[in-house]
N, C-alpha and C positions, 0 to 999 in steps of 0.2 A: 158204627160211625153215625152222628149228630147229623144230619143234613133235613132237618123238620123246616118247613115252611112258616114262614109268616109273615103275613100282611098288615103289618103294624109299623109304625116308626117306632128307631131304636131311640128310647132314652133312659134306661135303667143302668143303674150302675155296672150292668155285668157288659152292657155295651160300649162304656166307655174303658174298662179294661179291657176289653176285645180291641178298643180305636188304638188303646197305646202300644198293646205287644203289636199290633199290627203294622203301625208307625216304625216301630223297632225293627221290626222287618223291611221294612222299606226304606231305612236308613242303612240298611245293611247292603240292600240291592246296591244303593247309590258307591258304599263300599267297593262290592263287586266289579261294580261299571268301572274303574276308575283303576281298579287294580292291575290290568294289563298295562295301561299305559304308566304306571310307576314303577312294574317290575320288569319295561321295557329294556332298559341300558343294561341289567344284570343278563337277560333271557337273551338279548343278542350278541352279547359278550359271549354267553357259554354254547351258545348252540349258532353261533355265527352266521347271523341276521344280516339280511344286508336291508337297507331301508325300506324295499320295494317289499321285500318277503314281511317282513316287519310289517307293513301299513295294508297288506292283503288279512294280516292275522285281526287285527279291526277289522275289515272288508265282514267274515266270517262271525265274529263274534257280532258286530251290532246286526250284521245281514238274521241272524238266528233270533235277537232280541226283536227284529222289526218280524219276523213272521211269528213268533211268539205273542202277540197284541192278535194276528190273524186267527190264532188257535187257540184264544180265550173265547170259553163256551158262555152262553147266557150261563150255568153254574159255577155261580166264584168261587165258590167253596172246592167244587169239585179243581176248577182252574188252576186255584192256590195249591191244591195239591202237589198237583202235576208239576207245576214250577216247582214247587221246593225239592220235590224230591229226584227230578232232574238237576237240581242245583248240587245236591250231596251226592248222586252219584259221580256227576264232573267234577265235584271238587277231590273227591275218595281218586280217581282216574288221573286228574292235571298232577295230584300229588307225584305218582310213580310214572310221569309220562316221561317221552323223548320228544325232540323237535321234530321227529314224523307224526305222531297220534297227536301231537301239541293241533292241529290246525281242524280237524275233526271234534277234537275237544273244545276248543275255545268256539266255535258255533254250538255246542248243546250247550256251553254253560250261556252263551249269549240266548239261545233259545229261555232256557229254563229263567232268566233274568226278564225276557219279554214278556213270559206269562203270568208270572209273579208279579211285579208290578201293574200291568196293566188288567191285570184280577183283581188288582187290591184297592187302584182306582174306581173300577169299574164298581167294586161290591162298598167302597164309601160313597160315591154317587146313589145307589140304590138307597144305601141305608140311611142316608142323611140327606135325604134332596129336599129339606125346607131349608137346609143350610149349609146347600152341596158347596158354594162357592168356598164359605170359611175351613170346611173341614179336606176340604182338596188342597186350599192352600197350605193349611198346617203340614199336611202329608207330604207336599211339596219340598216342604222346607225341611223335613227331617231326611230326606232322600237328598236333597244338598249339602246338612250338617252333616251326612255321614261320608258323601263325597269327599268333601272339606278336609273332615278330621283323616281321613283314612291313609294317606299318604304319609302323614308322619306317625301312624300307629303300624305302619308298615316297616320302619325304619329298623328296628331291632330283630326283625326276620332275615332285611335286607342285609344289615352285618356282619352277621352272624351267618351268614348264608345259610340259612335253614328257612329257604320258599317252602319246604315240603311244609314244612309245621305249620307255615299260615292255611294253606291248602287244609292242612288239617284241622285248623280252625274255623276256618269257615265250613267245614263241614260239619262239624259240630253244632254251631250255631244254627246252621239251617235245618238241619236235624230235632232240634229244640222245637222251632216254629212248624216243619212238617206237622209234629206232634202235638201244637197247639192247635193247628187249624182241622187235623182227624178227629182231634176230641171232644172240642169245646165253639168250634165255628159253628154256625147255622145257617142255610140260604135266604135270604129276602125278598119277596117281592114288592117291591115299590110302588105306593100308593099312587094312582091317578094323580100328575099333579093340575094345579088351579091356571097357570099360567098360559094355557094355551099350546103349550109347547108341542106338547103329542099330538094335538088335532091338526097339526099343518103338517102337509104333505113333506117329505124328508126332501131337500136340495140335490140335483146331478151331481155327480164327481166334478162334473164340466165347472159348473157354478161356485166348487168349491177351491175349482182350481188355483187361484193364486194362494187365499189363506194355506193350501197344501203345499206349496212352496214357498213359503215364507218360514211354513214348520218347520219343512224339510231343511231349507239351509239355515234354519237358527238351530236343531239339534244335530247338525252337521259340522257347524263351526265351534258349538262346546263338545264333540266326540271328539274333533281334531284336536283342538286345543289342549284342551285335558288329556289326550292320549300321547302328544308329542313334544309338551312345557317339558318334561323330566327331562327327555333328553335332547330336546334342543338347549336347557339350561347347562344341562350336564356337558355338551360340544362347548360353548359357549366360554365357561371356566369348570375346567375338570377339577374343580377342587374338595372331591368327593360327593357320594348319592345325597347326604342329607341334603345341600344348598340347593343342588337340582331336584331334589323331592317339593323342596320350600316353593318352588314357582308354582309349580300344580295345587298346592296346597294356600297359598295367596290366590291363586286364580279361581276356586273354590269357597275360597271365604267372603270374595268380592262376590260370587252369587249369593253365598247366603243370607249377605247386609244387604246386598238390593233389592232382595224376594223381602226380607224380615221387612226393610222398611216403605215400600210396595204396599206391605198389608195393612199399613197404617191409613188413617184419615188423607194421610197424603194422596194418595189417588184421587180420591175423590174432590179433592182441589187442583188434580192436573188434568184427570182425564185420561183413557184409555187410547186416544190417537197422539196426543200429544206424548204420553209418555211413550209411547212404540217409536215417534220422531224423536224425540230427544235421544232417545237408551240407543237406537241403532246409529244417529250420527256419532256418538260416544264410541261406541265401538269400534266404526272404523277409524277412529282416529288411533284406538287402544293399539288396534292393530298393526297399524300401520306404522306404529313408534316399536311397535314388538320386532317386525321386520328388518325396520331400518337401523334399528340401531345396534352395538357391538356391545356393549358396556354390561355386565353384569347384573348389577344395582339398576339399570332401567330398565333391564328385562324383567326383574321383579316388580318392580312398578307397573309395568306397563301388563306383565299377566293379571296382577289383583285389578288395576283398572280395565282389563278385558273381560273380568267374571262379572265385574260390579255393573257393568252398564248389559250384559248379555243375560244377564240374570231374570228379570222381567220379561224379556221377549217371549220367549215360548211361552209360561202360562199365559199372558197376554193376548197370545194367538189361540192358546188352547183356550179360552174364553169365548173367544168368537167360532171356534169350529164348534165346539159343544151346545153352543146355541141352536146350531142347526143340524147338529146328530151326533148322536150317543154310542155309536157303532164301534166297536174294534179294527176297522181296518183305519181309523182315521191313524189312530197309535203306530199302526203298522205304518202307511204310507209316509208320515212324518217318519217315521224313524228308520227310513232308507236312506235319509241324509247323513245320519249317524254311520252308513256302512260307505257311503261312496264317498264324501270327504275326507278324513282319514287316509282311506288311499290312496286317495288320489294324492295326498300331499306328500305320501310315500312315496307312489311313483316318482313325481316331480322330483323330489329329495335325490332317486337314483339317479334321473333323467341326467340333472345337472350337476349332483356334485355336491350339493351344499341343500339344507336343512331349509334354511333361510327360502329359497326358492319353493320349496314343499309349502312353504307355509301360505305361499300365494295364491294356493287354493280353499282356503276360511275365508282369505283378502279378497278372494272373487265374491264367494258366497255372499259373505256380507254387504257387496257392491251391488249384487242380484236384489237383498232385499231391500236396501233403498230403491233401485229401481221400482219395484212391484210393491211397494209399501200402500201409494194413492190407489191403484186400480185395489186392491184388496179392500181397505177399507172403503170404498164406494160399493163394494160388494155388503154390506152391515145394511141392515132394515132399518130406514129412521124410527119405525117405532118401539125397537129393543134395549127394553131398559139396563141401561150401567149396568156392569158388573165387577166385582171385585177385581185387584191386578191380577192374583197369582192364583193359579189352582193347584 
């Protein structure tokens, strides 16, 4: 096994075909992420879900993804491992499961998805911290194109009713990458950087408190979202999986174009407060037409304009927590928003009856981070220089 040291910045070719398979891989995560909530309407169908049990099986899977950020070691290499190859045994497992092992399984594979990602952030950060912002971003944004694409590359599984084969696909795949990061990865250690950054004492959790909840319910309201467009489109007009795949799949793409054009010069002519206020008044408005209304055709509007304005937020926020620590629990602590909205909108869903009420738990979230949007940024050091929108 490869795992040699070096203290050098990566810029040889052999490193930038390391960033790409590694990108791939983490386009694939965003696959993963995304996959329960589009093989939702099929999996409740056959193993007879009711909404509550449904939005507990999120609870499980992101709960496993948020403590998998907890159980990335300072060795990426070694971290990546572990992810992947948690990943190919839950996928080898979900393939032959029932709706009893289904809830056991879906927290390892959520596990094996938190370690993996937030390994493969954490080891682009090391490797490229003269130009951590641009290469986080890009990372960023292949982990949303494969969000994106995945719901209709799921399509012909879903028809065909052979989930097993995707299972089995994606085992395969992660399999590939296992085998790329035993053989051919190396650990870094990251050069001293010049900015000062390391020499100041690390921030309380206290102090980091609201940016922690701003995380939390911004990757709380795309878990939700993403997890329950399928089949609230699908309630909505039963007129087959594809159209109701299509909302998740719109609501996906409106992150992608936000993040893509985010990365542009554009920021830097809006600004990193201004655009958190505009993107999140957007949202609730997305939301809130996502809600209210009946019509088919505006639910699909109204999902790609809930990706497109939510798209920004979290690296936005991840921008300013990473300013002030580089830790793995921040990954985790964000990303317990991911496990408790979801089902909560499940529950709600039971509570009352209707889908539509479920969802007024993102509508809250998102009400939360308007509230704490001011106190959060007054928490920023006036003398922390700009940084990029998206990581």
């Amino acid at each position: 096994m490869m795992t040699r040291i070096a203290a050098v910045r990566e810029t040889s070719p052999s490193a930038t075909v390391s960033g790409f398979v590694l990108s791939i891989g983490f386009g694939l995560t965003g696959a993963g992420t995304v996959m329960l909530g589009v093989l939702l309407p099929t999996l409740s169908q056959a193993w007879r879900l009711h909404d509550d049990v449904a939005g507990f099986l999120f609870f499980l899977q992101f709960s496993g993804s948020a403590l998998g950020a907890v159980f990335t070691s300072a060795h990426r290499v070694h971290s990546l491992m572990r992810g992947y190859s948690l990943l190919v045994l839950s996928a080898c497992a979900l393939a032959f499961a029932g709706p009893g092992m289904a809830f056991p399984l879906f927290f390892c594979w959520g596990l094996g998805l938190g370690m993996t990602m937030t390994a493969t952030s954490l080891l682009f950060s090391d490797r490229w911290s003269d130009d951590r912002a641009a290469k986080l971003e890009a990372l960023n944004f292949a982990w949303a194109a494969g969000a994106a694409t995945a719901p209709m590359l799921f399509l012909p599984f879903l028809i065909t009713a052979q989930i097993r084969l995707l299972f089995f696909t994606f085992l395969a795949l992660f399999l590939v990458l296992f085998a790329w990061v035993f053989f051919r990865e190396r650990q870094i250690v990251p050069l001293a950087r010049g900015d000062g950054l390391q020499s100041r004492a690390a921030p309380s959790p206290a102090r980091l408190l609201p940016l922690l909840i701003l995380a939390m319910s911004s990757v709380g309201v795309e878990a939700s979202l993403s997890g329950w467009l399928t089949t609230y489109s699908h309630r909505a007009a039963p007129h087959g999986i594809a159209r109701a795949a299509l909302a998740t799949s719109l609501f996906w793409l409106g992150v992608v174009l936000s993040r893509l054009a985010f990365s542009t010069p554009l920021m830097a002519k809006l600004g990193r407060y201004s655009a958190l206020k505009s993107t999140m008044w957007g949202l609730a408005a997305a939301v809130a037409l996502l809600i209210l209304t009946r019509d088919p055709t505006l639910i699909l509007v109204a999902s790609w304009l809930s990706g497109l304005c939510l798209g920004p937020i979290y690296p936005l926020l991840l921008s300013f927590l990473l300013e002030r620590s580089t830790r793995g629990w921040i990954f985790a602590v964000a990303g317990t928003g991911s496990a408790i909205v979801p089902w909560l909108t499940g529950l709600l869903s039971a509570r009352f009856g209707s889908l539509r009420f479920g969802l007024l738990a993102p509508c809250a979230a998102v009400l939360l981070m308007l509230l704490l949007r001011s106190l959060a940024v007054r928490q920023a050091p006036p003398s922390s220089p700009p940084a990029p929108s998206c990581l």
